[in-house]
C-alpha positions in Angstrom: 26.0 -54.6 44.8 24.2 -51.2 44.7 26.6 -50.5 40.8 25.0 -54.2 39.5 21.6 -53.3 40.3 22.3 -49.6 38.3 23.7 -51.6 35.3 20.6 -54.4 35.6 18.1 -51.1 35.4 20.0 -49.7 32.7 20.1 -52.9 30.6 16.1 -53.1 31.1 15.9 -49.5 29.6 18.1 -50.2 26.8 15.8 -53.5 26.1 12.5 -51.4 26.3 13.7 -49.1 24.0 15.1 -51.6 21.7 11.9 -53.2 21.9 9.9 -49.7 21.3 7.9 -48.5 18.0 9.6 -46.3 15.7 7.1 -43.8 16.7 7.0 -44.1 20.5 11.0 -44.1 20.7 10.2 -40.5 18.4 7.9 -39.2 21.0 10.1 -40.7 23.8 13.1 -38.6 22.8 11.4 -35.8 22.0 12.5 -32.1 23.1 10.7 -29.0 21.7 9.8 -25.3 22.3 7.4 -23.5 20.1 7.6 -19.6 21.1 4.4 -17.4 20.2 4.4 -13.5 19.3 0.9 -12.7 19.5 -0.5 -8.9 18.7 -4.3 -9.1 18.2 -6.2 -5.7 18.2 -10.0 -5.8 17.2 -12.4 -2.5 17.0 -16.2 -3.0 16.1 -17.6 0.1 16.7 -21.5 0.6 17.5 -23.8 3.2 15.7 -26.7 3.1 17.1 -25.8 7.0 18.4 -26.7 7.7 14.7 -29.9 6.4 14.3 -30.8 8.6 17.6 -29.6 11.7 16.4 -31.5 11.0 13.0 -34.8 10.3 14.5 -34.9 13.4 16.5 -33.7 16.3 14.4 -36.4 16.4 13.1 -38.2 17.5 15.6 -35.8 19.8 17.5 -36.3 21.1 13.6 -40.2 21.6 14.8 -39.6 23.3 17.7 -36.7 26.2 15.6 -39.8 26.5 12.8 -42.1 27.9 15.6 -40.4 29.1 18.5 -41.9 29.8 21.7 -41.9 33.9 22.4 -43.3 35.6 25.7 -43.9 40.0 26.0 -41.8 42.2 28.2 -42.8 45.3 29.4 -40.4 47.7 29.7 -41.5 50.1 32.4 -39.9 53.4 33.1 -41.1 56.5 34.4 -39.8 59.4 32.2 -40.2 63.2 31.3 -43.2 63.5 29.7 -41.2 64.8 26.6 -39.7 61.6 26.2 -42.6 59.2 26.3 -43.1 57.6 23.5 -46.5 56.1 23.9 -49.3 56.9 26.4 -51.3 54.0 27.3 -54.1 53.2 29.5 -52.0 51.8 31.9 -50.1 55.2 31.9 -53.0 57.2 32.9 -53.5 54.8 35.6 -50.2 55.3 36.9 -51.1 59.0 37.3 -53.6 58.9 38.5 -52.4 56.9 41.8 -49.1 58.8 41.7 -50.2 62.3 41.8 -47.2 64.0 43.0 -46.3 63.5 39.0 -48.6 66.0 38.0 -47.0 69.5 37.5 -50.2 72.0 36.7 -53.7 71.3 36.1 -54.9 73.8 33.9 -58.6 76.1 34.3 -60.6 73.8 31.9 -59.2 70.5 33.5 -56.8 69.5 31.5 -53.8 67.9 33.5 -50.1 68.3 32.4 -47.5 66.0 34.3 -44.1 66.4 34.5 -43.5 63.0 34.1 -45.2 60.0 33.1 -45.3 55.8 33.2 -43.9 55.0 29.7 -43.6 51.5 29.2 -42.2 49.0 26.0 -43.3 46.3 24.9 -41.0 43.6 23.3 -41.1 40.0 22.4 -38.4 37.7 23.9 -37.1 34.3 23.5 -35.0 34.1 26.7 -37.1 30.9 27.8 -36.4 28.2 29.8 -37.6 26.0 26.8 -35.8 28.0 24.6 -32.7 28.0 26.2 -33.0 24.3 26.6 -32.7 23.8 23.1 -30.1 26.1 22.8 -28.3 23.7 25.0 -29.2 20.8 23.4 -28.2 21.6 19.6 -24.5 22.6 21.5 -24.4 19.6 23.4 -25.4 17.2 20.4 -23.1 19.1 18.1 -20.3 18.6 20.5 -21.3 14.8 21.1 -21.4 14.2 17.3 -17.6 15.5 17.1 -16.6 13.5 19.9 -18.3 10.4 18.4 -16.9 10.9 14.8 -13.4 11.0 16.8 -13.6 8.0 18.6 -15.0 6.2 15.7 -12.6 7.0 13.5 -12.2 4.8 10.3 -14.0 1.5 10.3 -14.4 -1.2 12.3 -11.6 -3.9 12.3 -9.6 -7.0 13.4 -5.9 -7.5 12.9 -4.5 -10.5 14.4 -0.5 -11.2 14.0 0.8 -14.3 15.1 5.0 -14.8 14.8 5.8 -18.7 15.9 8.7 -20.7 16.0 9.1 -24.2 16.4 12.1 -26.0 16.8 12.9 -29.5 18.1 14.7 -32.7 18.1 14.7 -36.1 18.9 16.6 -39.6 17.9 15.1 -42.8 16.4 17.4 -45.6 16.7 21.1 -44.4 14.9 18.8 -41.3 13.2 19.5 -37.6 15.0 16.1 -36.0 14.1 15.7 -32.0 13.8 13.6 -29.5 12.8 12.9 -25.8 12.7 9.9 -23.9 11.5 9.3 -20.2 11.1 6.0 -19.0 10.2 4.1 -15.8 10.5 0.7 -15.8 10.2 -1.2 -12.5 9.7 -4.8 -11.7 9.2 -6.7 -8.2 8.7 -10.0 -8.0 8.1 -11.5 -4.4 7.6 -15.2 -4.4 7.8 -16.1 -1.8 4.8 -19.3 -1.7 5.3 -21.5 -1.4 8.4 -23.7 1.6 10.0 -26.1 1.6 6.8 -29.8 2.7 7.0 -32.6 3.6 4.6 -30.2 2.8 1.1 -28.0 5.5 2.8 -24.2 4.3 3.7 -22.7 5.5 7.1 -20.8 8.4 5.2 -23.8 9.8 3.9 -25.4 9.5 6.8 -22.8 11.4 9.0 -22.8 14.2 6.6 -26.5 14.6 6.2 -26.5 14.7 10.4 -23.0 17.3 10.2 -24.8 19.9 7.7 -28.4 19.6 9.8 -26.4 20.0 13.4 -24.7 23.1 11.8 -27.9 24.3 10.0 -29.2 24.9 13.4 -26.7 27.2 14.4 -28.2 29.7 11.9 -31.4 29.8 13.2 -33.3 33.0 14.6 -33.5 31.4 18.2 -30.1 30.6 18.4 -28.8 33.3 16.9 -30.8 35.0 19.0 -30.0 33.1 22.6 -26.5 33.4 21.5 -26.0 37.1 21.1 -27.5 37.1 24.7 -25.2 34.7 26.2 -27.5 32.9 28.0 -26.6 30.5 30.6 -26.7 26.5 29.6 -29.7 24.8 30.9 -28.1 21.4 33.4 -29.5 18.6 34.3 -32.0 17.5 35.9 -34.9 19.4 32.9 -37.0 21.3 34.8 -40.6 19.5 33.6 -42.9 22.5 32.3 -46.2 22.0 30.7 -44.4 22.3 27.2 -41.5 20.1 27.9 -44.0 17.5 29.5 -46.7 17.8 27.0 -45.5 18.7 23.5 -44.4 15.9 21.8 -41.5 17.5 20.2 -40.1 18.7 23.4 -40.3 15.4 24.9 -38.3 13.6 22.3 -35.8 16.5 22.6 -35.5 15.4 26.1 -34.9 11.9 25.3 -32.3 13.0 23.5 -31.1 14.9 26.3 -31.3 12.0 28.5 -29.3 9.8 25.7 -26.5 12.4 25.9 -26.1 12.7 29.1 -26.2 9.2 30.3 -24.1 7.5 27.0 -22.0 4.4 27.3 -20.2 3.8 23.9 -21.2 0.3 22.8 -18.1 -0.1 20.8 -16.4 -3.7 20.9 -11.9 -2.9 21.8 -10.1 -5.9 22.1 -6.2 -6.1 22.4 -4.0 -8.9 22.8 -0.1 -8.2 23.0 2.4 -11.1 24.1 5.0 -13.2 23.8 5.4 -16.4 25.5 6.3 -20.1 24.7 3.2 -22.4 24.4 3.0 -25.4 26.2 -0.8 -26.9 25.6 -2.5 -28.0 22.4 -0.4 -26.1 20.0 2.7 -27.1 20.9 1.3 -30.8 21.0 -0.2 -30.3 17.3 3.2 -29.0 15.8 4.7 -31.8 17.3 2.4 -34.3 16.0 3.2 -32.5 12.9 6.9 -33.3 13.1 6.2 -36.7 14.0 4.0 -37.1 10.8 6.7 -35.8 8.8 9.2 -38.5 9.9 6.9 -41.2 9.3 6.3 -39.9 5.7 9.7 -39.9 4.9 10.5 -42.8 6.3 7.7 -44.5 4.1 9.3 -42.7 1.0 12.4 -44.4 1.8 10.9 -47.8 2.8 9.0 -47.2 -0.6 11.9 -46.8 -2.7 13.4 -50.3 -1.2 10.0 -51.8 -2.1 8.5 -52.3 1.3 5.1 -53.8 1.5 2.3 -51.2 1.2 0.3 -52.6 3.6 3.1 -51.7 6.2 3.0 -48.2 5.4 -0.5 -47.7 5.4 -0.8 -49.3 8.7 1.8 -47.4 10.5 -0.1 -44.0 8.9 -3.5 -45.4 10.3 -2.1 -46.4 13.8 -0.6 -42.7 14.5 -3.5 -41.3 13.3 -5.7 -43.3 15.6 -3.6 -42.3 18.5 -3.8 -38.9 17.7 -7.5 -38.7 18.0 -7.8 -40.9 21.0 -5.7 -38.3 22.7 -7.7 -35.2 21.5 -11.1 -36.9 22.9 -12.2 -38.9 25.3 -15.8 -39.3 24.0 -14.0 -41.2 21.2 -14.2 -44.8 21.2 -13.8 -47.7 18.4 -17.7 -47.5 17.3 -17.4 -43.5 17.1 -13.7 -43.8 15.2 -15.1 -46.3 13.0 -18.3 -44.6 12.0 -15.8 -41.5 11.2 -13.3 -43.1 8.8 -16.7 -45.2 7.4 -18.1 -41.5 6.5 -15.1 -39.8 5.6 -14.5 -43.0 3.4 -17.7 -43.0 1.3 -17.3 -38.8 0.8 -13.9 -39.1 -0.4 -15.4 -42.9 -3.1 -18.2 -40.0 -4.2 -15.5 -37.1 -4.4 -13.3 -39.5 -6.3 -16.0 -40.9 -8.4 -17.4 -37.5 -9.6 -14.2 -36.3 -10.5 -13.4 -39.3 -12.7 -16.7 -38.9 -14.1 -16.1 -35.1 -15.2 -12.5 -36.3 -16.5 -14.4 -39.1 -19.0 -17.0 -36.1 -20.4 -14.4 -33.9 -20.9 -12.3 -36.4 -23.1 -15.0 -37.5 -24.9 -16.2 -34.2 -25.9 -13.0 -33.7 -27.3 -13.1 -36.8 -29.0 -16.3 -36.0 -30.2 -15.2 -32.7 -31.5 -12.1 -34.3 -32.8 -14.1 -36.8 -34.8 -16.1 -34.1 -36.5 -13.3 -32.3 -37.8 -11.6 -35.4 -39.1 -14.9 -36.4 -40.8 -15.0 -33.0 -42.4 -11.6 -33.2 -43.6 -12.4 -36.6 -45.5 -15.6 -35.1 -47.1 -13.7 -32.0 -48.3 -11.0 -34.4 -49.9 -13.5 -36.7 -50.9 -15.4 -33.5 -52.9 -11.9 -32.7 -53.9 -11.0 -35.7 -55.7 
């Protein structure tokens, strides 16, 4: 009982199937892989690290023009042989400090043994100073670092290996198919990073040959002989770092430095795996298209009605774009093919009209020369 049931069931199938469209029994049978190789690597790279360095070397420029200076005196109690200079405040000195003075002569002259000598010398050992010191080697180091991580220009390369194979039967037909195709796309951005007419390059190298230009200034020539400590964050806010102006946009620069996040866009995408979703479902549409082509070559050749082909083309086409929406109903479809329609009748139509000029300016031209030929002949004879 339970093998007549199986054989009843496996008659109905066989009559379904039978009874199936060409292109459902395709789908039906269908069995397909379509394998992916994927290496996507994108770098846009963010320069808006330039434009800050730009707009303040000119003032850290300011500041090495005019350099803040401070006096030291040099005090030193020394043989009065050796003194070099005997000031007021040296007399003063001796006067409190009497154990200095060796003889006092008979007409009141006094002669010390030794005496307050002090120097007097101008020094740029500042904290301001030295914070600029700081902040042309930090900046020079950060523009290195910069030019190093932003090597080259920005770019996308996206690398895409796929294969597609499948079969499937239609009836007595065995269908199959395989596709290999490697789709590759680099696009270098050449430009980018432009300001003022002035390209990136030029920009760098302008910024390069100021950042060095520093170096050979007299304060840090000066702060670097003396190998003076760096300044650290947090600034210490004097009156000159609070109040000058280019001071303070030295310390924004500062500040920028110290707290910078690069802004530059790194994307990568490295895989391989077999697709499943809408790709896969597009390639096999694809396939599917394919069949019903050739079969309408073939059902062509034995003089099959026209209107047979063109309907089966428009059904799959319909079902195909059911399936990729669901906002798609008969109004929205035909509005679409009613639009696409009338573009492709004014495509047509142009194109026909610029084939008609084109032949009759050729006849035209054709004409002429023929006319001249006659009236040469005609002067001729």
């Amino acid at each position: 009982m339970d093998i007549e049931v199986l054989d009843s069931e496996e008659e109905k199938l066989q009559d379904e199937e039978e009874q199936m469209d060409p292109t459902d029994k395709f789908l039906n049978n269908l069995s397909s892989t379509l394998f992916v190789k994927r290496d996507y690597d994108m770098k846009e790279f963010n320069y808006e690290w330039v434009d800050k360095l730009e707009d303040t070397i000119p003032y850290i420029d300011n500041i090495l023009r005019n350099p803040k200076r401070f006096i030291i005196n040099d005090e030193e109690i020394v043989k009065v042989e050796l003194a070099k200079r005997v000031t007021v405040e040296s007399v003063i000195h001796l006067s409190q400090h009497t154990n200095l003075i060796q003889k006092i002569e008979d007409n009141g002259d006094v002669k010390p043994s030794k005496i307050l000598n002090i120097n007097r010398e101008e020094s740029m050992d500042t904290y301001e100073n030295r914070f600029i010191f700081t902040l042309i080697n930090n900046a020079r180091q950060f523009f290195e670092d910069r030019i190093s991580a932003t090597a080259g220009n920005s770019y996308c390369i996206d690398k895409n290996i796929m294969r597609y194979e499948a079969i499937t039967k239609v009836d007595a037909d065995d269908l199959k198919i395989s596709i290999d195709l490697s789709d590759i796309s680099k696009i270098v951005k050449e430009t980018g990073g432009e300001r003022n007419h002035m390209s990136l390059k030029d920009r760098l190298y302008k910024i390069k040959v100021q950042l060095d230009g520093f170096t050979g200034t007299e304060l840090w020539q000066t702060l670097n002989r003396l190998h003076v400590s760096p300044v650290r964050s947090p600034i210490r806010k004097t009156n000159v770092i609070l109040k000058n102006p280019n001071f303070r946009k030295a310390e924004e620069l500062w500040n920028y430095i110290q707290s910078f996040e690069s802004k530059d866009k790194k994307e990568k995408d490295k895989r391989d795996y077999y697709d499943r979703g809408i790709l896969k479902n597009e390639y096999d549409q694809a396939f599917l298209m394919a069949f019903i082509a050739n079969k309408n070559l073939i059902a062509a050749s034995q003089d099959a009605s026209e209107t047979v082909i063109v309907n089966q083309m428009m059904k799959r086409l319909i079902d195909n774009l059911l399936d990729s929406s669901e906002e798609l109903d008969e109004d929205k479809i035909e509005t679409l093919f009613s639009k696409q329609l009338k573009t492709i009748k004014e495509k047509n139509e142009k194109r026909s009209n610029s084939i008609f000029k084109i032949i009759d300016r050729n006849l035209d031209k054709e004409l002429n020369n023929y006319y001249d030929i006659i009236s040469v002949l005609g002067k001729e004879a």
